[in-house]
Every structure is written in C-alpha cells, then in structure tokens.
N, C-alpha and C positions, 0 to 999 in steps of 0.2 A: 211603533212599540220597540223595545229592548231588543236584543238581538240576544240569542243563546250563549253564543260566543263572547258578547258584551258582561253577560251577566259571569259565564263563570272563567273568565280570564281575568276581574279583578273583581271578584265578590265582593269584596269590604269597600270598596271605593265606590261600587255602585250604591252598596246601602249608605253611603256616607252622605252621596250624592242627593238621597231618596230625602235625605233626612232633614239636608236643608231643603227640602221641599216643605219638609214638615208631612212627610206622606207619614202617615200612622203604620204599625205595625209592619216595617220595612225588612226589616228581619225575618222575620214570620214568613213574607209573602216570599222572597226570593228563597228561601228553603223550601218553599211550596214547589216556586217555580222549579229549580234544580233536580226537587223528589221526583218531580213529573213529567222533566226529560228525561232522568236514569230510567223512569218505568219503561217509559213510552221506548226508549232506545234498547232496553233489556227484555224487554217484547219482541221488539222487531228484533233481535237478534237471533232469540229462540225460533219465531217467527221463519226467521231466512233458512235458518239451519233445516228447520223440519220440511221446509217445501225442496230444499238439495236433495233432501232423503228419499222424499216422495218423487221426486222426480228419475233418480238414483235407481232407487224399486221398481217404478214403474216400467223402466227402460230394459228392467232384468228378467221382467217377467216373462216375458216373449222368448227372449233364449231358455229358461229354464221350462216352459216347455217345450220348446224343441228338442232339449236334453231328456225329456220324459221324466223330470223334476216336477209332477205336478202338486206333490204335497208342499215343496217347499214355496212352489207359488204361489199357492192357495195363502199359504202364511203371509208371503210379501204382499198380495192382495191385502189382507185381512192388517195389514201394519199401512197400507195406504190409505185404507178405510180410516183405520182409528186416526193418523195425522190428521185426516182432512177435518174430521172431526175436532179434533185438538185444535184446528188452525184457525176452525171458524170462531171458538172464545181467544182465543190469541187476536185473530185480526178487529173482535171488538171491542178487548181491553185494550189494545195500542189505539185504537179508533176514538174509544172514549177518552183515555190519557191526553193525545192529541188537541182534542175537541176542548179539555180541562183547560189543559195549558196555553192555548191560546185565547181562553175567554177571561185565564188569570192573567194574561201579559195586557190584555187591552184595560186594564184597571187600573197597571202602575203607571205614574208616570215618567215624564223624560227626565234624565239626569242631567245635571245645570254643569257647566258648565265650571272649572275652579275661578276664574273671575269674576262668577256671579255671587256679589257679597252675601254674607247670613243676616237673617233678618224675617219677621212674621210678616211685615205687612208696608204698606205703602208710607210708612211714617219712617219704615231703614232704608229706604233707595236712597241712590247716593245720586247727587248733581252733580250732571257730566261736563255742562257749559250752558252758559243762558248768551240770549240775544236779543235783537230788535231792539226797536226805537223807543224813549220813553216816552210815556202817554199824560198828556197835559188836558183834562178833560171839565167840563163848565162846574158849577159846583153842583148845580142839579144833576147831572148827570144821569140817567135812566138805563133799567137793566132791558136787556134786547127785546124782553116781552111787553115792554111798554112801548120800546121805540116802534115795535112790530105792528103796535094798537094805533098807538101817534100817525105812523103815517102810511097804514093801512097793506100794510107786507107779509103778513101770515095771521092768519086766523086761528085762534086755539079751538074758540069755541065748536065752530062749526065742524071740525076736526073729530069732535066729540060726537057732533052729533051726528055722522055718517058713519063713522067707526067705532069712536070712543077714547081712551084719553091716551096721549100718546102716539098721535098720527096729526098733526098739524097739515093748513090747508096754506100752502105759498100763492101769492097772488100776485100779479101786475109787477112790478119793479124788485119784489123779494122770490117771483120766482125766475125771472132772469139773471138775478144773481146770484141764484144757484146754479142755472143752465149756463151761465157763465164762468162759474165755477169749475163744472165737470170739462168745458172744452177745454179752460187754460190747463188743468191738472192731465187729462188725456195728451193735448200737447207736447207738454215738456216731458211728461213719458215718452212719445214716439222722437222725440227730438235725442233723447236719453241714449237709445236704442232698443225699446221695449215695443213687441209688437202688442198689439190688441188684440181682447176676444171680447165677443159677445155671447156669453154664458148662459144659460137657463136658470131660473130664478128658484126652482125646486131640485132637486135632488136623491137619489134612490138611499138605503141605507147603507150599500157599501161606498159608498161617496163619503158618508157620514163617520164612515167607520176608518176611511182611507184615510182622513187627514185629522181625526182623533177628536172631533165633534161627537160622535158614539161611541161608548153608550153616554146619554146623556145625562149624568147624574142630580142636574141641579135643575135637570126640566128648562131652558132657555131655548130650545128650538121650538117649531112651530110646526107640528107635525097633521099633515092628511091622513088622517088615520084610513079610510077608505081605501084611498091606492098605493098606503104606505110610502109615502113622500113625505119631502123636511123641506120647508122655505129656507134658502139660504140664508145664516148668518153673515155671512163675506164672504166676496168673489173666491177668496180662497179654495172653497170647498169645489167648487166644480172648475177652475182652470186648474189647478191645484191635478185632481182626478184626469185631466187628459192625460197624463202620463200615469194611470195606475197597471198596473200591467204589463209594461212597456222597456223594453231595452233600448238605450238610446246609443249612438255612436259616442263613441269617447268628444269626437269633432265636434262634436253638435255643443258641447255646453261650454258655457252657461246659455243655457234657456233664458230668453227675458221675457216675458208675456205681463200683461194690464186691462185691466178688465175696472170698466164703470158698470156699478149694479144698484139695485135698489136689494137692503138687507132688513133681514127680519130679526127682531129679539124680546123674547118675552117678557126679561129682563122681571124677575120672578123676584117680587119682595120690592119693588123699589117705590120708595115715596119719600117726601119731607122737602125741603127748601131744593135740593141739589140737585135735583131731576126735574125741576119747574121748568117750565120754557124749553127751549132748544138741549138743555140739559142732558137727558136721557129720553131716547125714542124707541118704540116699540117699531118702528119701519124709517129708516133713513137712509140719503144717497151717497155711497162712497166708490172711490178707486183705487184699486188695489193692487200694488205690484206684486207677481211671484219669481222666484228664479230657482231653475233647477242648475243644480253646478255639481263638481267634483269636488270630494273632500277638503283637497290642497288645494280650492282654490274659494271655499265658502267665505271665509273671513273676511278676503278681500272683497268680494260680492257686496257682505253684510255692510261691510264699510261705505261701500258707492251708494247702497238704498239710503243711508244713516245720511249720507251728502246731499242726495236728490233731495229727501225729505226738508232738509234743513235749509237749502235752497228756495224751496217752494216760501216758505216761509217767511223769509228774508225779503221774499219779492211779494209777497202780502205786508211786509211793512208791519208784521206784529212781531210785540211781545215774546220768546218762549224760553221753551228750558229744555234739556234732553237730562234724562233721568234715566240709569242703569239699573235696572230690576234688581229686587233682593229675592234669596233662594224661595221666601212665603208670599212672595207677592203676583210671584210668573203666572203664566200658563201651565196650562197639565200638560201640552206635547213644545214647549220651547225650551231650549238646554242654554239663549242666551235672549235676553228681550232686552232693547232701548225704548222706553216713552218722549213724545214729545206733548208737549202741554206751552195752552197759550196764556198769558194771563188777562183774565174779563178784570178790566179796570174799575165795571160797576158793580162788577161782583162781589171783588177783591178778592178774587181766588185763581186756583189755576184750574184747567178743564184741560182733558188729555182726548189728543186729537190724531195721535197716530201711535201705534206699537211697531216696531222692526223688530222681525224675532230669525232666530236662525236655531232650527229644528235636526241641526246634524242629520244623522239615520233615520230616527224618531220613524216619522211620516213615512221617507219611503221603504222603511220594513213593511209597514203596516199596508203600504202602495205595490208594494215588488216592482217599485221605482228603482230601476239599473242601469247601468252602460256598459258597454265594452271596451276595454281597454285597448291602448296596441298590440300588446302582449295578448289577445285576445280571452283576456280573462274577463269575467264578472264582478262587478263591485256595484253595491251600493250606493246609489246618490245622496248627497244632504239638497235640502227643500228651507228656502227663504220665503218670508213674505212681511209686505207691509202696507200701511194704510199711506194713502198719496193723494188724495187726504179725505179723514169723511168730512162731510158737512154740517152736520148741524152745529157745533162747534165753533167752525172757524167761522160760521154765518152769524153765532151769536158774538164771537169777539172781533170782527168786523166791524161789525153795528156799534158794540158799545162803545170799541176803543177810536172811531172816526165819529163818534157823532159830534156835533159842534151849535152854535148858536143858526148858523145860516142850513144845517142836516148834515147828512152822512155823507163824509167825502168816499168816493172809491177809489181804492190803491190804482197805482199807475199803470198798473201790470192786467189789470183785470178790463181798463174803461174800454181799450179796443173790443173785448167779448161781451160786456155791459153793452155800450152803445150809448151811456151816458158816465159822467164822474162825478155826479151829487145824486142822493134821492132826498127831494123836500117836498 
C-alpha cells in the first residue's frame, strides 16, 4: 500500500498517478486518507501529553504527602483518575482512526510509474519489441483443442466431468510436455541464479492481504471458507510472504527465489471463443520468479526478469511480443508491468503468457518488507515478480504453431526434457 510519507510529500502527483489508473474518486480518497492521519496523529498527541501528566502527578503524589499536603493530593489523585479516564476514549479514537486508515489505504491502488503510458485498456499498450521465427503452417491447420482431440493429449471433456469446465485432463505425450515444461523453465531459473521454493498451495488472509490479492474485490480467489484459506493465485503470494515481517541485511539483496506451483482462479465472468481450450483455466501450472531488491537497484532487476523471460522464449522458437502496460490496463499493486504474448497462428491472435511487474514499495509496506542499510538505518524494500512462464498458453501455441503434415515438432530446447521431438 501507499506509504503516509508517499502520499503527503507529493499529494497531487500521487492523485495524478491514481488517476491514470482510472482509480475513481482519487481525490476524495487521499483527503480521507490525510484527514485520518492528522486525527489519528492529533490523538496521539493529546494522548502522549496527558499520560506525561499523569505520570508527572502520580510521581508527586507521594511527596506531597509526606509534605502533609493531603488535600492537594487528594486533587492530583482525583486529575489522574479523570486522565485515565480521558485516555481510555483517546486511545480508542486513535485505535479506530488507525484501524480507518489502513483498511482505506488497502483500497487504493499503486501508483504507476511516469513511464507507464495513459490509456483505458489493453487496446493503448504500447509495443516494446516482437520476435521469433515466422510461422508457415498447412492450410488446415487446427486450433490446439482439436490437435489435443486428434492426437489424444488433453481431454476437455472428461475435465468436466471430474471437476467441471475449466480444469482439463493432460495425458500421455501432452502431459509430459508439460512436465517438460516446468523442468526446462525451473532449470534456466537456477542456471539464472534464482533459488527454488516449494510453497504451499493455500494461504492465510495476511498472505493475501501482504502482496495485495486482499481484499478481493472482483471475487477471483478461491476461498476455504471453513479454515479461512485462499488457494493460491501465483507463487507470488506465499514466496512473495517469506519475507513479510522480516528485516533483511542490506548484503543479502537482491533476493532471487522461483517457485513452480499449480494456481487457482475463478476467473469470474469468463466465457465466449477466447477462453476455449487452453485459453483461460480455472487451475493451471506456472513458475514464477520473485526478487526482493533495494530501491536503486529494482530497475535493473526488472530489466534481467524482462531478458530471462524473453530468453525463455526465443528458445521455444515462438512467435512473441513484449507490451508495456498502459496506466488502465495494470494491476492494482504494480507501479510498472511489461506483457509478453505469443502469437497462436491458428487462432490468429495473440495470448499473454507472462506479466513482469515491479511493485516499488507497494507490497512491502503492506509486508513490513525491510533491510538494513550500512548506515544502519531502515528502509523499505521494492518487491518484483514474474511469470517464467505459465502453461496453458505456451502449450496451446506450441501445438498450433509446430503442427505440420507428419505432427507436432518439439522445439530443440525442450526434446532432452520430452524424451521425444514429434508427437504423431
């Protein structure tokens, strides 16, 4: 979330910021906020003074009977009584103030970043760079859910009928090529310098609340209501959460951690041609970098995921594009996002297969994510992450963009982890 300091060190730049979000009533809310640190801080001012007093009194009381002052003790008495009394609605209007103002700061969101162009929606991102090989494909050419059916590599149906729609069933040669997927992308993470975690697939509500998944406004997590758990969205959220709490040494960063997980998303309202197939999952396999780093040295960070990603890619032999977020089309806690999207040749469209966002403070205010300097001060960490790569996706533009008269060739890069390089 926003930082106090954040907000009122350039009020207007923040609401500027808000606004190319398109956040509504941006104005409004940061006067709310503001109102309700002057309270909360003109509280505890009063607050402090009156327990000096009473401490003050308390201390005098004792000498002034030993002076045989006891009327006037009786008084100093009778003015520590009334304080305490004063202090206990003192300490629960600053208590509630408090309690206001940080259930209004986890509403706003993060402020973007001046590079990040204006724009409503995924129709003003701007293209950063395209790449890969062109794709020369039969004239039949079939979209991934037929080649799936053709040669017997994911099941919809049956998907359906164990879970229901939105959970496909990999089998024989199409789920090896998933499992071949996650080692090659684990791989070239640890070859990176990125260690691994193996994360828990649920998560409590300060997890959810730490990296800005809570509250969830649009209902896309998948909640245990019983034990109050969230099925993870992306690794993000629980590797992301080992550092909530946590002072790290200056030395220690950048943090690299990578975590393969299977993610959950309700993905609430989706239907029509564009979610068919591999399209859009209610449960799919990804890996996901995160890095915790120091301010001055995030950019460069963001930069190295932006290469890894595009690497990865290159050496899958497809098609893509890298797309710079516009201020309406971001995330609610990223202040800069780059997309990567591949293009399904049978589709004829592009499918986005990775985000890299770099979330400055955002995250670890909300984390009490820190380190300590040389100077042995405190500061704030910025918190990176990205997708390295999911699967469904790059499984569906695999399929379409190698299929051929004789089947599916597999990229060069993958047939050591496959253990073949056709499936016919």
């Amino acid at each position: 979330m926003l930082t106090i300091r954040q907000i009122t060190e350039d009020k207007e730049a923040v609401i500027r910021g808000l606004e190319k979000k398109h956040f509504k009533n941006a104005q409004e809310a940061i006067d709310q906020v503001i109102a309700l640190d002057d309270k909360r801080r003109s509280t505890q001012s009063v607050l402090d003074n009156n327990l000096a007093e009473v401490n003050a009194l308390s201390r005098s009381i004792g000498a002034l009977m030993k002076e045989g002052k006891k009327a006037e003790a009786e008084e100093a008495r009778a003015r520590v009584s009334a304080l305490k009394e004063t202090n206990k609605g003192l300490d629960a209007t600053m208590t509630q103030a408090a309690a206001d103002l940080q259930a209004l700061l986890y509403t706003i969101p993060n402020v973007p970043y001046d590079s990040v162009p204006e724009g409503f929606g995924a129709e003003d991102n701007v293209v950063e760079k395209m790449g890969g090989m062109e794709t020369e494909l039969p004239k039949d050419a079939l979209p991934h859910w037929e080649l799936a059916k053709k040669y017997d590599l994911i099941d919809f149906d049956l998907g359906v009928k164990i879970t229901g729609a939105g959970v496909p069933i990999s089998k024989g040669k199409g789920a090896r090529l998933q499992r071949a997927l996650i080692n090659f992308f684990l791989d070239e993470a640890y070859k990176a310098g990125y260690t691994e975690i193996m994360p828990p697939a649920v998560v409590n509500a300060d997890s959810g609340y730490g990296t800005g998944q809570l509250p969830d406004k649009e209902g896309q997590m998948y909640h245990c209501e019983v034990d109050d758990l969230y099925l993870i969205p992306t690794a993000e959220v629980p590797v992301t959460n080992i550092y909530r709490d946590v002072i790290l040494d200056e030395k220690q960063l950048p943090i690299k951690n990578c975590a393969y997980t299977e993610c959950f998303r309700r993905e609430a309202g989706s239907y029509g041609k564009d979610v068919r197939g591999l399209n859009r999952l209610h449960e799919f396999s990804k890996v996901e970098l995160v890095r915790i780093d120091k301010p001055e040295h995030s950019k460069q960070s963001h930069q190295e995921m932006l290469n890894h990603v595009e690497g990865l890619l290159q050496k899958l032999e497809l098609p893509y594009r890298i797309l710079r977020l516009c201020g309406g089309d971001m995330s609610f806690t990223a202040a800069l996002c780059f997309d990567f999207e591949v293009y399904s040749e049978a589709q004829k469209r592009w499918l986005e297969v990775s985000s890299v966002s770099n979330f400055d403070t955002y995250q670890a205010n909300r984390l009490k994510c820190r380190y300590r300097t040389a100077e042995n001060k405190t500061e704030l960490c910025h918190t990176l992450n990205g997708s390295a790569l999911a699967l469904p996706r790059i499984v569906a533009a695999l399929l379409e963009n190698n299929q051929s008269p004789e089947g599916i060739r597999i990229p060069k890069a993958l047939v050591p982890y496959c253990g073949f390089d056709i499936i016919d």
